[in-house]
C-alpha positions in Angstrom: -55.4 93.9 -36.2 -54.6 92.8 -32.9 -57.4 94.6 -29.9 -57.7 93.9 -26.4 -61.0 91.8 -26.6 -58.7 89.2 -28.7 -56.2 89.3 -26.3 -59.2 89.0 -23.4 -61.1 86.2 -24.9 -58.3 84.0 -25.7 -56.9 84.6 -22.0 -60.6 83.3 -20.9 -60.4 80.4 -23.2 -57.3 79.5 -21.6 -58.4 79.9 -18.0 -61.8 77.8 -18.8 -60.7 75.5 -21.4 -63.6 75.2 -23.1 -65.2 78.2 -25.9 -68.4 77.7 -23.8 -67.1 78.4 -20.5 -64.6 81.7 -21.9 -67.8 82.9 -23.8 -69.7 83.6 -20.8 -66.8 84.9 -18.7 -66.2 87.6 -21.6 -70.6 87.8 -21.9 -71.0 86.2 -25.2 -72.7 83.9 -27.1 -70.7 81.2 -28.2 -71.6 81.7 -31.6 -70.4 85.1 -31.2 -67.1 84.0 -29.6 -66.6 81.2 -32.4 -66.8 84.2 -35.4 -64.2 86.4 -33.3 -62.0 84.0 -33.3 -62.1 82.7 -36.9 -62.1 86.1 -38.1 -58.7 87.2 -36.1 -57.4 83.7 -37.5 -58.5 84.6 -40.9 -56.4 88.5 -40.1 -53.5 86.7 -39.0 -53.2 83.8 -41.6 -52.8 81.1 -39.3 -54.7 78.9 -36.6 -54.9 80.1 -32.8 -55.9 76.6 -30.9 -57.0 73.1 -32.1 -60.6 72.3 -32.3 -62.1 69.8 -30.8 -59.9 69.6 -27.6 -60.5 69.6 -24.3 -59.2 71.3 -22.7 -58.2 73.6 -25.5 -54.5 73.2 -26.7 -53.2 76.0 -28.1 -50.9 76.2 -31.3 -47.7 78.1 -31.2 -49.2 81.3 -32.6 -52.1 80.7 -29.9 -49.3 80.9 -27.1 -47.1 83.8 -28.3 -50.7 85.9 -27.7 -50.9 84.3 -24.7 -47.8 86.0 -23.9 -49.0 88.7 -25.3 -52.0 89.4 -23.4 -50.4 88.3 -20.3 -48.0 91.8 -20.6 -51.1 93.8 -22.1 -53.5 93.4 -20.1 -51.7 93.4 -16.7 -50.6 96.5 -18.0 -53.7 97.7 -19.3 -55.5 97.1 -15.8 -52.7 98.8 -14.2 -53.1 102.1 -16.1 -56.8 101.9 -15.4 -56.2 101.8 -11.8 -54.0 104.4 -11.7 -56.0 106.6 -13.5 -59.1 105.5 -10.9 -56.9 106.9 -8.3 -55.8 109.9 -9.9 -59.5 110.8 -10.0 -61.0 109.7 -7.3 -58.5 109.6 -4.4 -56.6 106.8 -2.9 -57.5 106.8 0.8 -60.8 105.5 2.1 -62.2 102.4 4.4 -63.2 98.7 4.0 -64.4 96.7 6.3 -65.1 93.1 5.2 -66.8 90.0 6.8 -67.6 86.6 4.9 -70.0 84.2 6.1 -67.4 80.9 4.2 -64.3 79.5 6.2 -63.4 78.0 2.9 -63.6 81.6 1.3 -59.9 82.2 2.0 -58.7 80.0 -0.7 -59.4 82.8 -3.0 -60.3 85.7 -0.5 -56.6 86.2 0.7 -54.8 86.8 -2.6 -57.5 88.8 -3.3 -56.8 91.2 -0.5 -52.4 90.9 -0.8 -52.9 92.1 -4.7 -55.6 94.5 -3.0 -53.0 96.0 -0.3 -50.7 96.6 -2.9 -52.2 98.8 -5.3 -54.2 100.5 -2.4 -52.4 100.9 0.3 -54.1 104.0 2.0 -57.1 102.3 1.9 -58.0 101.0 5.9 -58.5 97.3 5.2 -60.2 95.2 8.0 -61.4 91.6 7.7 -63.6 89.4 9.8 -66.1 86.3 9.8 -69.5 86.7 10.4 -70.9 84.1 12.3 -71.0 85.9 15.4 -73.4 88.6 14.4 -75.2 89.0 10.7 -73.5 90.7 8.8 -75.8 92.2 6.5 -77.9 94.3 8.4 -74.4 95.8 9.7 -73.8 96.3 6.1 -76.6 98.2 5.9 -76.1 100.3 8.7 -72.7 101.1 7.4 -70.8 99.4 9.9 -69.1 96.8 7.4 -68.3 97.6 3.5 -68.8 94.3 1.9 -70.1 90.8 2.5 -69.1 87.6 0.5 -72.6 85.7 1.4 -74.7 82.7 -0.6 -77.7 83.9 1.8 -78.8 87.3 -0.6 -81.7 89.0 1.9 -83.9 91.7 0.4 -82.6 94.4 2.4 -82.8 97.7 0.6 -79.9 99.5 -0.6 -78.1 96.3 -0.9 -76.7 95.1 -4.0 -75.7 91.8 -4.9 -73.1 90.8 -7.3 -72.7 87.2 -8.2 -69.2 86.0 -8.1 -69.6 82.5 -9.4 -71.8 79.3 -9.1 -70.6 76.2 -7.0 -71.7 72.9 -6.2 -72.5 71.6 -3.0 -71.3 67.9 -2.8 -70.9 65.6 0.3 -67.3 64.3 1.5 -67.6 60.8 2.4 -64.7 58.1 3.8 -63.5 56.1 0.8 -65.1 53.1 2.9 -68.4 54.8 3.4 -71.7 52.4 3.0 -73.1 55.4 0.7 -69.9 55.7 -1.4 -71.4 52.9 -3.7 -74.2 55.4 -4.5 -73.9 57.3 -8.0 -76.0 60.5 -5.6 -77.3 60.9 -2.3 -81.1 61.4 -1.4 -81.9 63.3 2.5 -82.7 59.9 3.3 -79.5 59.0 3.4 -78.9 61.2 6.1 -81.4 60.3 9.2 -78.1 58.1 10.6 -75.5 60.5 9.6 -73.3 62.4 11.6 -73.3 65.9 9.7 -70.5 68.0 10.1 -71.1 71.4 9.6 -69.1 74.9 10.4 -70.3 76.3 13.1 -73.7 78.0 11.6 -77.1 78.2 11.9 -79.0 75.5 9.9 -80.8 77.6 8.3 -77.8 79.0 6.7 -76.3 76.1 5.1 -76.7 75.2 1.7 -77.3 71.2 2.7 -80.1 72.4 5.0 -81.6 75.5 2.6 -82.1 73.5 -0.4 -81.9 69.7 0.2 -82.9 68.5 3.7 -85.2 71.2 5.0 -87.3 70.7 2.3 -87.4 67.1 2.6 -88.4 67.7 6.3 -85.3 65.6 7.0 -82.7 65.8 9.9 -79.2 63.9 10.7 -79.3 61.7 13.0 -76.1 63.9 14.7 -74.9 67.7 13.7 -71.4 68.1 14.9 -69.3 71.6 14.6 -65.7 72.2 13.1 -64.4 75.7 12.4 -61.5 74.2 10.0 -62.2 72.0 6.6 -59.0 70.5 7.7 -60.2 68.7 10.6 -63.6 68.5 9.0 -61.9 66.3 6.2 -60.0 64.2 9.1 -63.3 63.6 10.7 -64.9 61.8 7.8 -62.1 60.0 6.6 -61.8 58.3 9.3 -65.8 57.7 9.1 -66.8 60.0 12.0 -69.1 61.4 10.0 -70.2 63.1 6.8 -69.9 67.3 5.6 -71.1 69.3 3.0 -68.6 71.9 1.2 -68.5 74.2 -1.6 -66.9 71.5 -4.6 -64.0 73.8 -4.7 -63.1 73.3 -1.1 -63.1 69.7 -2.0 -60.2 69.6 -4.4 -57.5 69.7 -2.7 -58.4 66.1 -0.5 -60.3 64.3 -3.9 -57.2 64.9 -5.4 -54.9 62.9 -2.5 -57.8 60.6 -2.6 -58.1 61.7 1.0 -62.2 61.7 0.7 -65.0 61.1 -2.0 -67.6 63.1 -2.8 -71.4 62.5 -3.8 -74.0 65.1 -5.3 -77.0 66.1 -3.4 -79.1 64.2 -5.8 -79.2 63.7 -9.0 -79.1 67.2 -10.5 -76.7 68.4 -8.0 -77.7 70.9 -5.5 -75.4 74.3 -7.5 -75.7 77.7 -5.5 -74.3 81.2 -6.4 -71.5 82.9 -3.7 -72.5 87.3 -3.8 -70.6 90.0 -2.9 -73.0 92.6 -1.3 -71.9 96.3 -0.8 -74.3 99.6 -0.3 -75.9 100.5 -3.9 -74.1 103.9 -3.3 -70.9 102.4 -3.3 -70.6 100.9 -6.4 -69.2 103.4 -8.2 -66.2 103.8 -5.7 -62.7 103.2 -7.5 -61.2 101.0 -5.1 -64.5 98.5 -4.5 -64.6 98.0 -8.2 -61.3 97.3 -8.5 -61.4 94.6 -5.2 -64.7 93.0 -7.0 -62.7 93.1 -10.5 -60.0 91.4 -8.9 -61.8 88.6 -6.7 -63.6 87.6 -9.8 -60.4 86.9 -11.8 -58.9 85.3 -8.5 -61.6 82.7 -7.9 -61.5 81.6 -12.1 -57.9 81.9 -11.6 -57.3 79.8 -8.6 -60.6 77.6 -7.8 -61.5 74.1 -9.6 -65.1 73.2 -10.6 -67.2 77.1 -10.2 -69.3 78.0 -13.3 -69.8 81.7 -14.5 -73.0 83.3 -12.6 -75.9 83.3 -14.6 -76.7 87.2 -14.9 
């Protein structure tokens, strides 16, 4: 009566909140989501969740499957990594390199779970904004690159983690924190704060100010959001972070934050590896697990439209 897509899609409606959101982690329609449900309701006799609320709250039957799918499926993936090893061997390389200081929010848990259930596997991990890393990809040199910059390069694949916004940190006492959105205008006398990248690699510049042929006034360079966040709220400027970056200081009120206009500016963070490694055990079990990690852990990301 009771099958592991049950137990999945309620654990997605519980991580999400909403049936729209847990359809397309579990790639549904949420029509198709709403009929599974009421049918294994039906089955069972009794409701799993009360409509209508956001985010969903579960009833108590809803929670003891909760329970129930947090010991099955942990399990379940266990076996089926096991097995992966059994079959395909348990030693091999990865070399790693991101091109997002704020990456190892999610990155590091990813790569402690990773350690344990792979432990012959060489594990090495590095930034990128000394060198790019994708051609080094390519040439075999690295293993995997998280990256929002995709570059048709061949033999590189590209596998969509999740989509972000980009939004603006301002001082709670900023002149444009009376705005409801920010236009590149608003920036000609800013300070921007950036990491310490090429323009051309930033998501403000790529899709909101370069097209507007618009520069700051001032670009100044921080390698920690820490002291990027310090910086403008004390109103020495302005940045530009992934939304889930911002959460932590919206939340203490430390900063505000402001969409690149109206719409929003949303962009889409990749994992690229070497189309012949796809089918390796232990890279689909890291890109398996840093997908569940960053729904797990960050506030605000969106499913990647496929």
């Amino acid at each position: 009566m009771i099958e592991v897509r049950h137990l999945k899609t309620l654990s997605a409606l519980r991580e999400t909140g909403s049936l729209v959101e847990a359809a397309e982690r579990v790639h549904l329609t949420q029509s198709a989501l709403s009929h599974q449900l009421k049918d294994l309701e039906e089955k069972l006799g009794c409701p799993l969740f009360i409509r209508k609320t956001k985010p969903v709250r579960f009833t108590s039957a809803g929670l003891r499957l909760l329970q129930l799918a947090d010991d099955v499926l942990l399990s379940f993936r266990s076996a089926q990594r096991d097995i992966q090893r059994f079959a395909e061997g348990e030693s091999g390389r990865l070399h790693i390199a991101i091109e997002c200081h704020s990456c190892y929010e999610w990155l590091m848990p990813t790569i402690d779970h990773f350690r344990e259930h792979w432990p012959d596997v060489e594990l090495d991990l590095s930034t990128a904004f000394g060198f790019m890393p994708l051609p080094a990809l390519a040439r075999g040199d690295l293993d995997l690159v998280v990256t929002s910059d995709p570059q048709d390069i061949p033999n590189i694949e590209y596998i969509p983690l999740f989509q972000y916004e980009s939004q603006v940190a301002l001082s709670r006492h900023h002149p444009l924190a009376k705005k409801d959105y920010l236009t590149p205008e608003d920036f000609v006398k800013e300070t921007l704060i950036t990491y310490p990248v090429e323009t051309e690699r930033l998501d403000i510049f790529k899709h909101f100010l370069s097209p507007a042929s618009v520069m700051p006034a001032k670009i100044r360079h921080s390698e920690l959001t820490l002291m990027m966040m310090q910086l403008v709220a004390s109103g020495r400027g302005v940045c530009c972070i992934p939304n889930w970056a911002l959460t932590e200081y919206t939340n203490r009120q430390y900063v505000i934050t402001k969409s690149l206009g109206e719409e929003g500016v949303w962009c889409k963070l990749y994992i690229a590896i070497r189309k012949d490694q796809r089918d390796n055990a232990y890279m689909d079990d890291l890109i398996s697990t840093a997908s569940k990690t960053c729904f797990k852990n960050l506030k605000g990301i969106l499913a990647p439209e496929l």
